[in-house]
BATI-702068 format. One record per residue (C-alpha): residue in three letters; y, z, x; residue number from 1. Coordinates in Angstrom, 2 decimals. Layout:
residues N
r lodo->ALA | north->Y | up->Z | east->X | lumti->NUM .
...
***
This chain:
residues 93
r lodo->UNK | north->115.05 | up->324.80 | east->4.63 | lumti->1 .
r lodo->UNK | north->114.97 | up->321.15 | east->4.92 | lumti->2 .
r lodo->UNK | north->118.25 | up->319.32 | east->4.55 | lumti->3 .
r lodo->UNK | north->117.08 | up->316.03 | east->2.72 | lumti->4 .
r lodo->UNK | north->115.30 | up->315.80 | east->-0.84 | lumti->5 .
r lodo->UNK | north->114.03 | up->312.73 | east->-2.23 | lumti->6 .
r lodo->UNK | north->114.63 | up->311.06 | east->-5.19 | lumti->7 .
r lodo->UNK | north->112.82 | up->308.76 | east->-7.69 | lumti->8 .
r lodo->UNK | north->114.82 | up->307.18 | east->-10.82 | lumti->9 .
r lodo->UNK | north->114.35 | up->304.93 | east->-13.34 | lumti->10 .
r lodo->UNK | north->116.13 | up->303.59 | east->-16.42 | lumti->11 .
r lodo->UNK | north->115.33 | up->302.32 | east->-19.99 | lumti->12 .
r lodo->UNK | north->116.48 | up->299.33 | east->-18.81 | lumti->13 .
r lodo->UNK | north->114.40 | up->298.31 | east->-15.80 | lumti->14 .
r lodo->UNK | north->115.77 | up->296.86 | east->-13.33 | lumti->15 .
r lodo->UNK | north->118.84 | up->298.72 | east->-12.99 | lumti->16 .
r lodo->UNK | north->121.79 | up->298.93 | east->-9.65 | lumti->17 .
r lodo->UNK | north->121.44 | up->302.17 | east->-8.65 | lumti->18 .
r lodo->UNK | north->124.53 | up->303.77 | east->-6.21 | lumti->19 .
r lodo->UNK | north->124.98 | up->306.98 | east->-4.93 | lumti->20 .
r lodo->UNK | north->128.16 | up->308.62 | east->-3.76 | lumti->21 .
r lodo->UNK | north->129.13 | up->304.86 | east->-4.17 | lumti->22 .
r lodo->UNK | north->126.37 | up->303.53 | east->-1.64 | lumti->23 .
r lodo->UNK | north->123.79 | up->301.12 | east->-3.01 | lumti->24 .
r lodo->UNK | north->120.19 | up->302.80 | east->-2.80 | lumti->25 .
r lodo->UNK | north->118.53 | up->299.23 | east->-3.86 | lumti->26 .
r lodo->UNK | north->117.44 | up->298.53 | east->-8.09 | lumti->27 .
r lodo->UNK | north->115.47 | up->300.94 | east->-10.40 | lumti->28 .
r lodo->UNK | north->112.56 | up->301.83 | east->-9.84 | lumti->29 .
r lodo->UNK | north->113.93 | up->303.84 | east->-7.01 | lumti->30 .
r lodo->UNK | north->110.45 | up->305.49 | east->-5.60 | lumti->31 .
r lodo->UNK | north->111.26 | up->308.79 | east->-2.69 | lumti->32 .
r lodo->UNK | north->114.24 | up->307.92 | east->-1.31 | lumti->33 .
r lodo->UNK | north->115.36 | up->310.90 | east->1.07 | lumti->34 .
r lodo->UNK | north->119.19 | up->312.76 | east->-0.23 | lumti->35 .
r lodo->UNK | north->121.01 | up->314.77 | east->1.36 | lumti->36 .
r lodo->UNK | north->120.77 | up->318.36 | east->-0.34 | lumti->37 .
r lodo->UNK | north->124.29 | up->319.07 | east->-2.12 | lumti->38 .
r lodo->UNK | north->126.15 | up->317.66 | east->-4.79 | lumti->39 .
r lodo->UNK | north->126.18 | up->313.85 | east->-5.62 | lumti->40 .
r lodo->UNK | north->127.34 | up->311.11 | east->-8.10 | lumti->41 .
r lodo->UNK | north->125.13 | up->308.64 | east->-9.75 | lumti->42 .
r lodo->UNK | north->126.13 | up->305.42 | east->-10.58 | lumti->43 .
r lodo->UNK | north->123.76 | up->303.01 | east->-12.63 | lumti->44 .
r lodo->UNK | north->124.63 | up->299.52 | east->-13.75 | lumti->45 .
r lodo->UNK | north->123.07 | up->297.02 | east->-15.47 | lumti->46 .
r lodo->UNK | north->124.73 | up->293.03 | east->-16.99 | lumti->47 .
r lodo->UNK | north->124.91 | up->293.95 | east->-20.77 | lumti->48 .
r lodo->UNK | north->124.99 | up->297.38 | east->-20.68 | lumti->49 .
r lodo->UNK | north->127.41 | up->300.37 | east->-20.67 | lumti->50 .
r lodo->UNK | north->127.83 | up->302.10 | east->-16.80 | lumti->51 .
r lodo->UNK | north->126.37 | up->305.26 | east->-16.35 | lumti->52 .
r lodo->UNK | north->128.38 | up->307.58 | east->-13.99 | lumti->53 .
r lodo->UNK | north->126.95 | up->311.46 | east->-13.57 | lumti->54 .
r lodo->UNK | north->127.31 | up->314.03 | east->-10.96 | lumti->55 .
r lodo->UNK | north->124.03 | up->315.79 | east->-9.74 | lumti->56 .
r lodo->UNK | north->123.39 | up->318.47 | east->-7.73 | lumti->57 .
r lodo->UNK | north->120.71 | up->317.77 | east->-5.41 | lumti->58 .
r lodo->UNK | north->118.58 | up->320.99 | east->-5.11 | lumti->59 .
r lodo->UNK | north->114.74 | up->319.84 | east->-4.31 | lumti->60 .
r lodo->UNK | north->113.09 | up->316.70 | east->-4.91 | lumti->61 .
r lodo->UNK | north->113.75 | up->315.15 | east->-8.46 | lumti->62 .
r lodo->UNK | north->112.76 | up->312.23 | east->-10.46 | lumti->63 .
r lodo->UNK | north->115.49 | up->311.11 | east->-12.55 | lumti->64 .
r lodo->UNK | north->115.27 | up->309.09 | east->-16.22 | lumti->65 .
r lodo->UNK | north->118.81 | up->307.63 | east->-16.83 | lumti->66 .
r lodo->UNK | north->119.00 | up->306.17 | east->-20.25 | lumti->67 .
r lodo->UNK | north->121.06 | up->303.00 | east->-20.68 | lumti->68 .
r lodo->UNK | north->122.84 | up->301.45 | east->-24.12 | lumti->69 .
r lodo->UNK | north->123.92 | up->298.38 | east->-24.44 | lumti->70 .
r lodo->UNK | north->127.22 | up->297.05 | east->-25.34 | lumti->71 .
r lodo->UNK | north->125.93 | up->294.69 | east->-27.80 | lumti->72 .
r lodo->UNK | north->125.90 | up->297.81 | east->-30.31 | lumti->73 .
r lodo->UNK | north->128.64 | up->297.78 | east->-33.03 | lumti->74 .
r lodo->UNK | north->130.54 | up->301.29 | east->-33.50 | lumti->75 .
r lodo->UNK | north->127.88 | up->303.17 | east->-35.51 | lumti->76 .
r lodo->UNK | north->125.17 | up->302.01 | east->-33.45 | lumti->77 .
r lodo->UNK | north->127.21 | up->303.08 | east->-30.01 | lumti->78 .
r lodo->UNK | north->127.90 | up->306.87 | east->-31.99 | lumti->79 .
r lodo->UNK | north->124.22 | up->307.33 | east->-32.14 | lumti->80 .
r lodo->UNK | north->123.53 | up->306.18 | east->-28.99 | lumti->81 .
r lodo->UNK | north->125.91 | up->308.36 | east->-27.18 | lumti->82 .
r lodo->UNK | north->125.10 | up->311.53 | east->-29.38 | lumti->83 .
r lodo->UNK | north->121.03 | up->311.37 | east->-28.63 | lumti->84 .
r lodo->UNK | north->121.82 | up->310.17 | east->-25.01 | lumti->85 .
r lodo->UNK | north->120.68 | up->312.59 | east->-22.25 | lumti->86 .
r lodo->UNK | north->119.87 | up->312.50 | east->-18.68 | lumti->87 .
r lodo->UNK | north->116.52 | up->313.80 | east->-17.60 | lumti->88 .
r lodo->UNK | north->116.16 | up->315.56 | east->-14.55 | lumti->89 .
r lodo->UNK | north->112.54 | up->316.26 | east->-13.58 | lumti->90 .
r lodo->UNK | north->112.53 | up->318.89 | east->-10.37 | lumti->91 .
r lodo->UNK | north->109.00 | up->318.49 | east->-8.34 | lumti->92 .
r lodo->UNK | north->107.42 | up->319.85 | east->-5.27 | lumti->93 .
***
């Protein structure tokens, strides 16, 4: 079994600072960049919007949608946000 995966990810929020396991991988798009297999943590930032932290296990290649919300939003507007936010992980061959 091959030790590395790759990765593509993108935002709603285009471009977007994309770190992994606190290493910079470059800004969203990220197109097939070759993981180590295992566990990892995602970090995604963006001026004017919220950080996105999430830990991933790495099990085959994946493309990665990270959603982003900005904090412009006023309380309600945040609530809903959070509540429909999800991250989408997309496993391909």
């Amino acid at each position: 079994m091959d030790k590395n995966v790759k990765i593509w990810v993108t935002t709603s929020a285009d471009p977007a600072m994309i770190e992994l396991d606190g290493i910079l991988l470059g800004t969203s798009p990220i197109e097939g960049a070759e993981i180590l297999r295992g566990d990892h943590t995602l970090t995604v930032t963006r001026p004017g919007y919220e950080t996105i932290t999430k830990k991933i296990m790495l099990e085959s290649n994946m493309k990665i949608t990270v959603p982003m919300i900005s904090n412009q939003l006023n309380a309600e507007e945040r609530k809903e946000a959070l509540s429909n936010m999800n991250l989408h992980l997309l496993k391909i061959n």
